[in-house]
PQR file with spaces between the fields and no chain letter, atoms N, CA, C, O and H, PARSE charges and radii, in Angstrom:
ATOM       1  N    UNK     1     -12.717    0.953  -12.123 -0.4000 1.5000
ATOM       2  CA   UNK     1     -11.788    0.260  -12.997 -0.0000 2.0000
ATOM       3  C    UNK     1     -11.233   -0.994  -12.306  0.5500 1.7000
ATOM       4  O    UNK     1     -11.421   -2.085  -12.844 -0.5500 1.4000
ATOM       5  N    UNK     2     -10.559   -0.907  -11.143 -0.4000 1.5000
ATOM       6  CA   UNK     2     -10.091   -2.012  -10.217 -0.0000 2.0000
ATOM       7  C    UNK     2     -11.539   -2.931  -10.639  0.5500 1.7000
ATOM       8  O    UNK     2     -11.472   -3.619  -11.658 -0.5500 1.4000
ATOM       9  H    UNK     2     -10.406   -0.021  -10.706  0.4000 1.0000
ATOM      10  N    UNK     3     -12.481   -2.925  -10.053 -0.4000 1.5000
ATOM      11  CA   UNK     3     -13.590   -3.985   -9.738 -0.0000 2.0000
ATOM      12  C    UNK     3     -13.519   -4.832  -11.496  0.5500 1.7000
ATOM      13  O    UNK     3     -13.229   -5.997  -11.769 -0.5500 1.4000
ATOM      14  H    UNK     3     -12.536   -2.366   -9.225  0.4000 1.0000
ATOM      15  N    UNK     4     -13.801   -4.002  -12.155 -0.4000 1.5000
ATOM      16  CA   UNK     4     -13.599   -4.484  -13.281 -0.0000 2.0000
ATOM      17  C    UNK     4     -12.585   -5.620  -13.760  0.5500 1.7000
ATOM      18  O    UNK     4     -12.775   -6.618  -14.455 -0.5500 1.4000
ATOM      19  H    UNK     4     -14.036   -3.056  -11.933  0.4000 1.0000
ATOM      20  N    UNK     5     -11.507   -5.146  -13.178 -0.4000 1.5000
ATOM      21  CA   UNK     5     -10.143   -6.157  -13.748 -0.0000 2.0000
ATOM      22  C    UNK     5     -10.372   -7.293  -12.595  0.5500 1.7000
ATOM      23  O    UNK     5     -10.301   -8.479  -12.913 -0.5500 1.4000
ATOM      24  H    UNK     5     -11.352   -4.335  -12.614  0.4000 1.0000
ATOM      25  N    UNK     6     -10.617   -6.948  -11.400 -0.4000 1.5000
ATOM      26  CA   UNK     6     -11.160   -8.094  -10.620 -0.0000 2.0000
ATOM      27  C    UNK     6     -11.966   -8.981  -11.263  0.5500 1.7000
ATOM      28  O    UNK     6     -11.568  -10.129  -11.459 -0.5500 1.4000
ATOM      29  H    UNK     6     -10.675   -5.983  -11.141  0.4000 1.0000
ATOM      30  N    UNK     7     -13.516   -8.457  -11.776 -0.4000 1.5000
ATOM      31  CA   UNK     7     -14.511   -9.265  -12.601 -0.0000 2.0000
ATOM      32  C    UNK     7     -13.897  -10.243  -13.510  0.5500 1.7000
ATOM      33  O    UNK     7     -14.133  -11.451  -13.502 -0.5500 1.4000
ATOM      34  H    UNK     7     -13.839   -7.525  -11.617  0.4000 1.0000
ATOM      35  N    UNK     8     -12.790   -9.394  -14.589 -0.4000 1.5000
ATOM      36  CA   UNK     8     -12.545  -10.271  -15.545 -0.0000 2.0000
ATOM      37  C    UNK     8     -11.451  -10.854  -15.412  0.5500 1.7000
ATOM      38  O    UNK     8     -11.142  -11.568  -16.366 -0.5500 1.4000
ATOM      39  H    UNK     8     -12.598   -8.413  -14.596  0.4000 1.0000
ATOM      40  N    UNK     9     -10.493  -10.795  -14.267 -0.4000 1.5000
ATOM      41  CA   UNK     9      -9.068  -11.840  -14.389 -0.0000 2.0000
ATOM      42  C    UNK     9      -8.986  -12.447  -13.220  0.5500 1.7000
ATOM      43  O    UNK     9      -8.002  -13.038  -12.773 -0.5500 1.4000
ATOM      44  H    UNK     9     -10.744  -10.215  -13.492  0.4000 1.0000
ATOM      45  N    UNK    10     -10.715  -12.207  -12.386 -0.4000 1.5000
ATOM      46  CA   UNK    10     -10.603  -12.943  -11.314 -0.0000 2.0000
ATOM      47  C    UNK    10      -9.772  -12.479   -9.816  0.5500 1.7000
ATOM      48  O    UNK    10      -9.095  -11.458   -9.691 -0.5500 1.4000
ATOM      49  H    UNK    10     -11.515  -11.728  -12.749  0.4000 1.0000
ATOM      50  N    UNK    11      -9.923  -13.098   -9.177 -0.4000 1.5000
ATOM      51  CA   UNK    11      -9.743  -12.348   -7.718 -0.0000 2.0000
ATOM      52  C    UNK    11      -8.030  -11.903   -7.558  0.5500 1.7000
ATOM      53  O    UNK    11      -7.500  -10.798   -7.443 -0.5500 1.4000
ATOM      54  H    UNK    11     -10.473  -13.928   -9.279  0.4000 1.0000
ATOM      55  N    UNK    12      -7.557  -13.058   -7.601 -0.4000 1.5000
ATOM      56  CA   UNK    12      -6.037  -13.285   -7.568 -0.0000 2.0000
ATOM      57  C    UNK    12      -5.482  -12.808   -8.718  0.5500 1.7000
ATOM      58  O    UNK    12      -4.974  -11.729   -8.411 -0.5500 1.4000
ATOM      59  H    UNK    12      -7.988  -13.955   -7.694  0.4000 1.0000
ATOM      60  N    UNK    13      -5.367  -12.948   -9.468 -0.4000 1.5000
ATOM      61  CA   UNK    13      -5.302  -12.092  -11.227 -0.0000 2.0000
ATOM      62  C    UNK    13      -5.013  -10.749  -10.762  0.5500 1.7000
ATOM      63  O    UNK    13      -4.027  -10.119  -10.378 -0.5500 1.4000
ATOM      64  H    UNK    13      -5.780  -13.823   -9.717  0.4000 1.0000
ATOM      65  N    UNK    14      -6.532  -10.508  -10.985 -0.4000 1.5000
ATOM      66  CA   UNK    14      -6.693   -8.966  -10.853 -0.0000 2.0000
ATOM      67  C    UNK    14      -6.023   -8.220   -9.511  0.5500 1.7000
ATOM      68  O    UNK    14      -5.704   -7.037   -9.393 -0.5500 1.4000
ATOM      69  H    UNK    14      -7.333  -11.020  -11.297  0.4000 1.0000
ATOM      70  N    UNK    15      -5.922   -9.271   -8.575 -0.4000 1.5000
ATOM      71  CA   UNK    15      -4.842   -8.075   -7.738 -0.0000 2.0000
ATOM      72  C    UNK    15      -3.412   -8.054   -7.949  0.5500 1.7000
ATOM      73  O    UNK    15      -2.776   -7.097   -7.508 -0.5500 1.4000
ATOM      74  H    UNK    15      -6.182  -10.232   -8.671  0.4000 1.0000
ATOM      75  N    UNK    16      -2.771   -9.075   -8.623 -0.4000 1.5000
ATOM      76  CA   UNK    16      -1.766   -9.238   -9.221 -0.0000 2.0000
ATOM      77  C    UNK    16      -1.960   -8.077  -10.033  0.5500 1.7000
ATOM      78  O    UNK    16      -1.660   -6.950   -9.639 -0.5500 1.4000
ATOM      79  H    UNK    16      -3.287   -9.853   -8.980  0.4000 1.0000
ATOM      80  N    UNK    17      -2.440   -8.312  -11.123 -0.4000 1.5000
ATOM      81  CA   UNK    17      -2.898   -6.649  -12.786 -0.0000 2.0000
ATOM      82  C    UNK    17      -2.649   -5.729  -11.426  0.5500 1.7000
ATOM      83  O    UNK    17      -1.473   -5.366  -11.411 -0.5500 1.4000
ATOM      84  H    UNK    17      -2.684   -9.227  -11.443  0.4000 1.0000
ATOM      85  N    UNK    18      -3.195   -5.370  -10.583 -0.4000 1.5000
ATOM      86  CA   UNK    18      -3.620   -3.932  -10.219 -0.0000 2.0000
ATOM      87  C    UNK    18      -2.262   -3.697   -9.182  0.5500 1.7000
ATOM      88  O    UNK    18      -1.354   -2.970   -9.585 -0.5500 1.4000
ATOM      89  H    UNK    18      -4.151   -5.664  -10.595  0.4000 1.0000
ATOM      90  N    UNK    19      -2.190   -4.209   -8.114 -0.4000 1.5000
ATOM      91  CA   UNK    19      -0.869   -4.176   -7.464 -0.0000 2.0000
ATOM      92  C    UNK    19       0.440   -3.873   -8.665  0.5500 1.7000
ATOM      93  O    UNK    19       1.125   -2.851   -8.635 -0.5500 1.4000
ATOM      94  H    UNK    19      -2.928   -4.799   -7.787  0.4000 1.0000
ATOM      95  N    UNK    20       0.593   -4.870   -9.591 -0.4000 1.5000
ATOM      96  CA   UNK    20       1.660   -4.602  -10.417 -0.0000 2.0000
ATOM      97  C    UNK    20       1.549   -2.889  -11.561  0.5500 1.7000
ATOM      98  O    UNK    20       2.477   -2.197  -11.978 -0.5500 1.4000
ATOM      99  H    UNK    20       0.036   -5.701   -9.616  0.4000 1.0000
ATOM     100  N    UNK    21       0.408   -2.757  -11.700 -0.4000 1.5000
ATOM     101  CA   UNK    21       0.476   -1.459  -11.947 -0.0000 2.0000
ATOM     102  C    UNK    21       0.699    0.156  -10.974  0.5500 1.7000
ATOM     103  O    UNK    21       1.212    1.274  -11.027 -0.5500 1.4000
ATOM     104  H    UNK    21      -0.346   -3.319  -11.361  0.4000 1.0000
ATOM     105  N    UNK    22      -0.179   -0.828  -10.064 -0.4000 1.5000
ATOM     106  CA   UNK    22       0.780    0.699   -8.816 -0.0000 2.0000
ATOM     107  C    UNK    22       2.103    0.432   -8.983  0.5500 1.7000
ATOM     108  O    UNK    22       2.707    1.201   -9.730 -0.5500 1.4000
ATOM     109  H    UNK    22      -0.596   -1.736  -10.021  0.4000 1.0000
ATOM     110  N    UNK    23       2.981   -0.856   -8.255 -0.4000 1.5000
ATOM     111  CA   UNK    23       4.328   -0.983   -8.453 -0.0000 2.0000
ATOM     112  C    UNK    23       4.854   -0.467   -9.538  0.5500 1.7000
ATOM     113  O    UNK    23       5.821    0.225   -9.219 -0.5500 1.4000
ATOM     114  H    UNK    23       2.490   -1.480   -7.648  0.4000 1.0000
ATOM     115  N    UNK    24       4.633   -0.480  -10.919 -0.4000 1.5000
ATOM     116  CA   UNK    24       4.694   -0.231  -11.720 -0.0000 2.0000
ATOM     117  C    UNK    24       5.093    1.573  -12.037  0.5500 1.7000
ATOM     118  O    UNK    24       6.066    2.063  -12.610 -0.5500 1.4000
ATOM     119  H    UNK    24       3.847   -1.042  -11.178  0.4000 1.0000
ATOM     120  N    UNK    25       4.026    2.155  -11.466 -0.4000 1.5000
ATOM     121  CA   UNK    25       3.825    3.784  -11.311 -0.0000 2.0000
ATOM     122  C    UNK    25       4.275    4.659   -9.888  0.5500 1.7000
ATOM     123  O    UNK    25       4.386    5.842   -9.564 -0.5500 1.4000
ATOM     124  H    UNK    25       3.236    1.757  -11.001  0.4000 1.0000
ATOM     125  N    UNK    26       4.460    3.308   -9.256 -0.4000 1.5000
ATOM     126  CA   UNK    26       5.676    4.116   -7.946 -0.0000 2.0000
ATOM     127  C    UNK    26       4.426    4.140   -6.646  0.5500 1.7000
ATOM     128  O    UNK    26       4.716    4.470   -5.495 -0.5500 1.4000
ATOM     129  H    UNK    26       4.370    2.347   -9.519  0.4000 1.0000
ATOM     130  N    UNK    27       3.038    3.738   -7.062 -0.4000 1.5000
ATOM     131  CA   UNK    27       2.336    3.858   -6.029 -0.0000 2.0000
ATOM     132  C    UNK    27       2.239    2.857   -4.721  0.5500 1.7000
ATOM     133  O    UNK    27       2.621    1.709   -4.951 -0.5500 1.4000
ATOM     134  H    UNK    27       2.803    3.470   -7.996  0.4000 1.0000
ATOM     135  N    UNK    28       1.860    3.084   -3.608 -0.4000 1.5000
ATOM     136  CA   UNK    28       2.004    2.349   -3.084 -0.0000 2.0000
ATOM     137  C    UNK    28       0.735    1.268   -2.695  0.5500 1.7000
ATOM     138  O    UNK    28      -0.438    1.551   -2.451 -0.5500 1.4000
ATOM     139  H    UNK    28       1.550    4.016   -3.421  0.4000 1.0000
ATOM     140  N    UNK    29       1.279    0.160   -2.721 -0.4000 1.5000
ATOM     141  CA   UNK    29       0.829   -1.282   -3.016 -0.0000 2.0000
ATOM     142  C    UNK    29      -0.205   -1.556   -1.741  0.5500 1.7000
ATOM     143  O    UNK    29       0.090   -1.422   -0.553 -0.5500 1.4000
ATOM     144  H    UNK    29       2.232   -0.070   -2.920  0.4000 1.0000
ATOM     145  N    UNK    30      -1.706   -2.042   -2.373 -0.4000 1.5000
ATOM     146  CA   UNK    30      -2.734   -2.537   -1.169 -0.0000 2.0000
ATOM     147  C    UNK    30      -2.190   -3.171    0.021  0.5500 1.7000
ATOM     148  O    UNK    30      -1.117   -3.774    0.026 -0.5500 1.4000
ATOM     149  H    UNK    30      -1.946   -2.150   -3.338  0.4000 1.0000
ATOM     150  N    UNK    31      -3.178   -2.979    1.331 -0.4000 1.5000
ATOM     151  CA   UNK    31      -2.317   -3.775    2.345 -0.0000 2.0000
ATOM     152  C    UNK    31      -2.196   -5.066    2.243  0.5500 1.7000
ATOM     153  O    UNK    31      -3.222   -5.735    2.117 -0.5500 1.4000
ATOM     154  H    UNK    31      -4.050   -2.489    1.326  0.4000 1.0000
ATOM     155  N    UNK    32      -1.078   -5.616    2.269 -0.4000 1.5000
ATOM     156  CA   UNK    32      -0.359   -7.238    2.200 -0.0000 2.0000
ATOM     157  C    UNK    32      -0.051   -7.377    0.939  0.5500 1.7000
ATOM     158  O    UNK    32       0.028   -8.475    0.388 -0.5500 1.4000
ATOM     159  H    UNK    32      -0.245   -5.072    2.371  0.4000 1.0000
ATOM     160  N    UNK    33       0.140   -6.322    0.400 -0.4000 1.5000
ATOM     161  CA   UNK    33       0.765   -5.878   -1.056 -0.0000 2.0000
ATOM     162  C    UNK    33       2.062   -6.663   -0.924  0.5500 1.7000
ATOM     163  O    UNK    33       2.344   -7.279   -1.951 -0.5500 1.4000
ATOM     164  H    UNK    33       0.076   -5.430    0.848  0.4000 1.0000
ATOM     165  N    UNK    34       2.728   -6.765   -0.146 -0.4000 1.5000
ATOM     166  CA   UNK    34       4.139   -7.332    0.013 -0.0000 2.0000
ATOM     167  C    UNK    34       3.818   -8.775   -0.911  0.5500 1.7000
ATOM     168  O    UNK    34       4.749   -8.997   -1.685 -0.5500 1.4000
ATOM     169  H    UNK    34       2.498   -6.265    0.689  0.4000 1.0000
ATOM     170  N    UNK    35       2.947   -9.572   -0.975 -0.4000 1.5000
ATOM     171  CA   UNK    35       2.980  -10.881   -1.654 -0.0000 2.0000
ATOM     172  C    UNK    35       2.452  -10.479   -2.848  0.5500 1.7000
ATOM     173  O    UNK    35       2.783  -11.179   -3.805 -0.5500 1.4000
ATOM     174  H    UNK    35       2.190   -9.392   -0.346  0.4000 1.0000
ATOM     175  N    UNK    36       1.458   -9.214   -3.156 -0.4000 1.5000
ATOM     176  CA   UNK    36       1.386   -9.317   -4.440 -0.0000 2.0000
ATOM     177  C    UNK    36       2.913   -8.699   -5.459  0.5500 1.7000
ATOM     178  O    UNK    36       3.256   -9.338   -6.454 -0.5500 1.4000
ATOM     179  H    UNK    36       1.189   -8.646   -2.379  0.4000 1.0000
ATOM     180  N    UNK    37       3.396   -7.897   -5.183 -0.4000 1.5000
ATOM     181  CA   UNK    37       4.799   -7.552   -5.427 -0.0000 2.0000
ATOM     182  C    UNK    37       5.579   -8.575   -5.756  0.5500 1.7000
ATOM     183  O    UNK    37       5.863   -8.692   -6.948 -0.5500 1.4000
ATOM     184  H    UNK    37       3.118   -7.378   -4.375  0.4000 1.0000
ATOM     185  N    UNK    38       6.133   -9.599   -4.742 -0.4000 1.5000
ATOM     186  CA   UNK    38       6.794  -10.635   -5.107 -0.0000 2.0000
ATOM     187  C    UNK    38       6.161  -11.367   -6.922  0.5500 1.7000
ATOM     188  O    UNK    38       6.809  -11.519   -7.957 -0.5500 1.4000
ATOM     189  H    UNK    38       5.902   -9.504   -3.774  0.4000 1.0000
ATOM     190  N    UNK    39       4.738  -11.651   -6.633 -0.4000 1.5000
ATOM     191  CA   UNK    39       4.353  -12.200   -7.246 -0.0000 2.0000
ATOM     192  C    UNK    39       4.595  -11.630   -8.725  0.5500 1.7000
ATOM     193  O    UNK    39       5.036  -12.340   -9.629 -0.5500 1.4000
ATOM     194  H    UNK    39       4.211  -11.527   -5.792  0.4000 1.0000
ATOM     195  N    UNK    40       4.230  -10.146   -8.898 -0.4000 1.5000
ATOM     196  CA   UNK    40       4.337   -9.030   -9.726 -0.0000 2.0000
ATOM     197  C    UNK    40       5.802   -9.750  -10.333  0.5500 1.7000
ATOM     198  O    UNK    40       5.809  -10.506  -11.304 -0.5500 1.4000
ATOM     199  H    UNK    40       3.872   -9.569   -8.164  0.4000 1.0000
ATOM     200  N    UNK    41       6.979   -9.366   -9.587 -0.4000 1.5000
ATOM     201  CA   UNK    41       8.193   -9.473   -9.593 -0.0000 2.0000
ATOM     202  C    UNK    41       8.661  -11.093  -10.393  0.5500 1.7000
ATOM     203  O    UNK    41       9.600  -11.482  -11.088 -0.5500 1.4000
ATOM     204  H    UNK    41       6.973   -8.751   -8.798  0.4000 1.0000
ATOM     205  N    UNK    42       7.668  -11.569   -9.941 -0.4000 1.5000
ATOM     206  CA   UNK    42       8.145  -13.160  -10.529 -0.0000 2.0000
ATOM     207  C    UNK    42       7.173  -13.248  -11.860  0.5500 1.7000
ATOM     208  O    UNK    42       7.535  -13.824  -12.885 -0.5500 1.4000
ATOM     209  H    UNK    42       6.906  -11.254   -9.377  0.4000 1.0000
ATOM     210  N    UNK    43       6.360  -12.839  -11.766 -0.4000 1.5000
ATOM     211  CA   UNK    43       5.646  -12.638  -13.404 -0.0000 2.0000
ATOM     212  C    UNK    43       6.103  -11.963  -14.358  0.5500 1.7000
ATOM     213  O    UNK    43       5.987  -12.234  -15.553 -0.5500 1.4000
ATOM     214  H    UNK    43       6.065  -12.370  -10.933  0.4000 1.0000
ATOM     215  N    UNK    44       6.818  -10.760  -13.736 -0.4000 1.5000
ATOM     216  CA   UNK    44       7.798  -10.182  -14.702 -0.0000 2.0000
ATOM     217  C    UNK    44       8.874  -10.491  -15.700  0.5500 1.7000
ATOM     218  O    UNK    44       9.252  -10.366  -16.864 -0.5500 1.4000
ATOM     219  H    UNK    44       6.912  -10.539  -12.766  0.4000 1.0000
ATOM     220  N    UNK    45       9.257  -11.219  -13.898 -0.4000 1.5000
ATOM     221  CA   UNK    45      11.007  -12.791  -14.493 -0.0000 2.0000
ATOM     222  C    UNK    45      10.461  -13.238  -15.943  0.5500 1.7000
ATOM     223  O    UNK    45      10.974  -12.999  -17.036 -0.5500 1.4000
ATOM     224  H    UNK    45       8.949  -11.321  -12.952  0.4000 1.0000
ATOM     225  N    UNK    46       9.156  -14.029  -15.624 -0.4000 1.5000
ATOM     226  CA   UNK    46       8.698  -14.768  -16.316 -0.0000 2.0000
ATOM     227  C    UNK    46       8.473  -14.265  -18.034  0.5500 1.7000
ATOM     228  O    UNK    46       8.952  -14.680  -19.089 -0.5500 1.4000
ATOM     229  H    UNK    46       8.740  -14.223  -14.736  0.4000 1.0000
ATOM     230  N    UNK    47       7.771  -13.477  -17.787 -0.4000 1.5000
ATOM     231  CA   UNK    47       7.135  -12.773  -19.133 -0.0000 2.0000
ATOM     232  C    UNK    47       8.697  -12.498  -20.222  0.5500 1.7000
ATOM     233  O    UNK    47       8.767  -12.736  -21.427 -0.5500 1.4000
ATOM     234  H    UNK    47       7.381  -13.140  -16.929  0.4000 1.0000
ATOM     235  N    UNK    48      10.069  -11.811  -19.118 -0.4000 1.5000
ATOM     236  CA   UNK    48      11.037  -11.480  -19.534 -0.0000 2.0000
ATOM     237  C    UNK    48      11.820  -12.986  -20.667  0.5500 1.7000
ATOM     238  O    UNK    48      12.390  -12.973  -21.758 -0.5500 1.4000
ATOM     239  H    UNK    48      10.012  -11.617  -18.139  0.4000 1.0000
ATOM     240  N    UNK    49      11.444  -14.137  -19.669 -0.4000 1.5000
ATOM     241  CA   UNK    49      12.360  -15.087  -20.274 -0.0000 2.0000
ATOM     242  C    UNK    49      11.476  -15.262  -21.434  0.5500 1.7000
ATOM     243  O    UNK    49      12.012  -15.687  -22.457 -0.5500 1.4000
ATOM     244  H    UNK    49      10.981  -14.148  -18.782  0.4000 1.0000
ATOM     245  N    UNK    50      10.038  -14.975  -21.461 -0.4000 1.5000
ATOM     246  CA   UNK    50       9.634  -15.701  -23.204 -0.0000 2.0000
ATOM     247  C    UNK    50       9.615  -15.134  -24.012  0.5500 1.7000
ATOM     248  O    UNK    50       9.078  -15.469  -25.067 -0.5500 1.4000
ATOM     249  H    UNK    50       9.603  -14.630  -20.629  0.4000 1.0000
ATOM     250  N    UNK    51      10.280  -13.914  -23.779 -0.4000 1.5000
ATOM     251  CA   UNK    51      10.286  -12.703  -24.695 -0.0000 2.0000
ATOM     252  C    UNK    51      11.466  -13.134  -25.095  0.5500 1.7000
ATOM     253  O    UNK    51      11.706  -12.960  -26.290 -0.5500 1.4000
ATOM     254  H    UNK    51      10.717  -13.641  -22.922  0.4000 1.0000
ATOM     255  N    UNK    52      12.487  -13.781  -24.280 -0.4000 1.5000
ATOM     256  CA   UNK    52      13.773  -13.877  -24.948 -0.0000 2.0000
ATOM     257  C    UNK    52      14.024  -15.352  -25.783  0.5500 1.7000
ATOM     258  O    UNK    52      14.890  -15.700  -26.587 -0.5500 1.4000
ATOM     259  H    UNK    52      12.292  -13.923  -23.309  0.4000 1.0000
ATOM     260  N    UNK    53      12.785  -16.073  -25.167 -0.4000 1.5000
ATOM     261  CA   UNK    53      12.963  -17.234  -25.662 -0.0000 2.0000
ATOM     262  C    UNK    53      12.236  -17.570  -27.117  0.5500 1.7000
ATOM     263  O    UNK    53      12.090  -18.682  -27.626 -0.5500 1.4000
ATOM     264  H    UNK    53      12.082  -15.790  -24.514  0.4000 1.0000
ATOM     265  N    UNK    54      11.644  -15.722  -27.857 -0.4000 1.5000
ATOM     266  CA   UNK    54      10.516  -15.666  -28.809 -0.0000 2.0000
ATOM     267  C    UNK    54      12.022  -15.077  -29.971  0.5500 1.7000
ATOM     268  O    UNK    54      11.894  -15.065  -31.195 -0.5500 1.4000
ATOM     269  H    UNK    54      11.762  -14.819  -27.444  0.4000 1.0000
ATOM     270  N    UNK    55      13.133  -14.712  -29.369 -0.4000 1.5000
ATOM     271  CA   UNK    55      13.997  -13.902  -30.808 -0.0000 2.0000
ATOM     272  C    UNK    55      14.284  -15.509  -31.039  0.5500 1.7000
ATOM     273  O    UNK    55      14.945  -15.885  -32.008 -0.5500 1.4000
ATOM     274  H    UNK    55      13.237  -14.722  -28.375  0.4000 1.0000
């Protein structure tokens, strides 16, 4: 499944998708996971403000 989401959202993407779903489920994050997390964390911010900026 991982390789897959790699294939289709690309290298950086897909470890973003996959890191943020462990984070997500409490698992713990690939090694140097620490930057995908942040990243996770700031995509989140993100997604949050256009959801608010969509009412």
């Amino acid at each position: 499944m991982k390789c897959f989401i790699y294939w289709l959202r690309g290298d950086q993407a897909g470890r973003v998708v996959v890191d943020s779903w462990r984070w997500l489920w409490g698992l713990p994050v690939e090694a140097g996971g620490r930057v995908a997390v942040a990243v996770a964390q700031e995509s989140l911010q993100s997604m949050q403000k256009l959801v608010q900026q969509l009412d």
